[in-house]
C-alpha angles and dihedrals in degrees: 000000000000114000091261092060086044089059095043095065100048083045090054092050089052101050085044098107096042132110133213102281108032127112127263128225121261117258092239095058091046091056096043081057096037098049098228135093119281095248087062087052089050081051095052099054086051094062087053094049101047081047089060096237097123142010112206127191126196128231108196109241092351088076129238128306141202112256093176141352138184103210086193087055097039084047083055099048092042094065099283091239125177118253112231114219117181102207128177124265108300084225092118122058093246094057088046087051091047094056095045094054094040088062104044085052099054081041087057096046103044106244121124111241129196109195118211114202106207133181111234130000091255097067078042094060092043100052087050091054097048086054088246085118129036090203136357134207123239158136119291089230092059087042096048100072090038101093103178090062130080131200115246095179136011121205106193141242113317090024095112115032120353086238142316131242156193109256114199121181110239115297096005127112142214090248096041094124098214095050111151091219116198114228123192102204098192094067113075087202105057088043088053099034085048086052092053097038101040095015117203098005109183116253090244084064103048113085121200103224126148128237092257092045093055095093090050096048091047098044088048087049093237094125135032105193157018155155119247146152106289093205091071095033094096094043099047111025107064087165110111103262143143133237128219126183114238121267107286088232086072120098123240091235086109090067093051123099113207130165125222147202137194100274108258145166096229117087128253112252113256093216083067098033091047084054091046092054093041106138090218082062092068090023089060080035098067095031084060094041089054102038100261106108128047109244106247116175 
């Protein structure tokens, strides 16, 4: 590829998160940045330009401004690489819903999309931190203590999980003081609801068990309690036990799906955040949700 091409894409990667009507960088910023001369740079937009990918005018000592883009264009020229978005388990309906309008949403865009499927937020936000992701999907309430992460998309209450609750096994209580309470440290969320619903339970109480292991535990009588997704309870835990709603003092962050991104200064593309806020992403969402569309990630 000659050194211009070279400089396009790299151009196309830096005006990717631009509109019709900002303002575009100088020429000489963009080759300091670049690393090249400022004719390769000139060169570069024309490339963009005859692609179709942009239309600039000019406005005399004001700069230079977009008058039109094509963000599928621009995503092409930029390298056309794939977006990498570390999502749960698809194990729940909802998460099953979220993936198949994601990607509808990156297929109607025209960005190409690869879809992780991780266990816990922990090993998400992990992966998103070590550059192995470039979001992840999670709850608002595992979102809300990490300050180095944005939210690119909110999905809205419900989005998540339906609901959480407290899980007791049959005839204990909340305030029941010697309670073996089950903790699945890999989700953010049931460390931190456990915390609000039982407060400082004592290490030798809290039992590390994890979601699929919750029938089992109950039935053999080695923990008491739990927090958990309402919306699975019924499918996965057969032991005698009774459900309670979380105190009403609780916010409703734990039900809303978001997806995140390192905080940076540097805007999201439009090409992603146009597939993110899709409407077919909710629409397929909710069909799936509600047994009218087939799940397809």
């Amino acid at each position: 590829m000659s050194r211009a091409g070279l400089a396009a894409a790299r151009l196309a990667d830096a005006l990717s998160g631009l509109n019709t009507g900002d303002r575009v960088p100088r020429v000489q910023d963009l080759a300091g940045q670049f690393g090249c001369g400022r004719g390769t740079v000139q060169a570069a937009f024309g490339l963009l330009e005859n692609a179709g990918a942009l239309r600039l005018v000019a406005r005399g000592h004001l700069g230079t401004f977009v008058d039109a883009i094509d963000h599928r264009v621009l995503w092409q020229l930029s390298g056309d690489r794939s977006v990498s978005l570390a999502m749960p388990l698809p194990y729940t309906p909802r998460y099953e819903g979220l993936a198949t309008g994601l990607a509808a949403g990156f297929e109607a865009t025209g960005v190409p999309l690869t879809l992780a499927f991780m266990r816990g937020s922990a090993a998400r936000l992990r992966s998103l931190r070590e550059g192995r992701s470039d979001y992840v999907l999670l709850s608002s309430l595992a979102m809300s203590t990490e300050e180095d992460l944005e939210v690119v998309r909110d999905f809205g209450d419900g989005s998540y999980v339906a609901s959480h609750v407290t899980v007791l096994a049959e005839g204990k209580q909340v305030t029941d003081p010697d309670l073996r309470i089950a903790v699945d440290r890999s989700s953010a969320d049931v460390v931190t609801l456990v915390r609000r619903v039982f407060g400082d339970v004592p290490a030798d109480r809290l039992v590390d068990v994890s979601y699929n292991h919750l029938d089992h535990g109950f039935r053999a009588k080695t923990i008491d309690a739990t927090v958990w997704n309402a919306d699975e309870i019924r499918r996965h835990i057969s032991a005698p036990i009774t459900t309670l709603p979380l105190p009403a003092a609780l916010d409703s962050s734990d039900t809303r799906a978001v997806i995140v991104r390192v905080r940076s200064d540097v805007s999201v593309p439009v090409a992603v955040l146009d597939a993110f806020t899709n409407p077919v992403v909710v629409q397929l969402a909710h069909d799936v949700v509600a047994g009218n569309a087939i799940p397809s990630y």
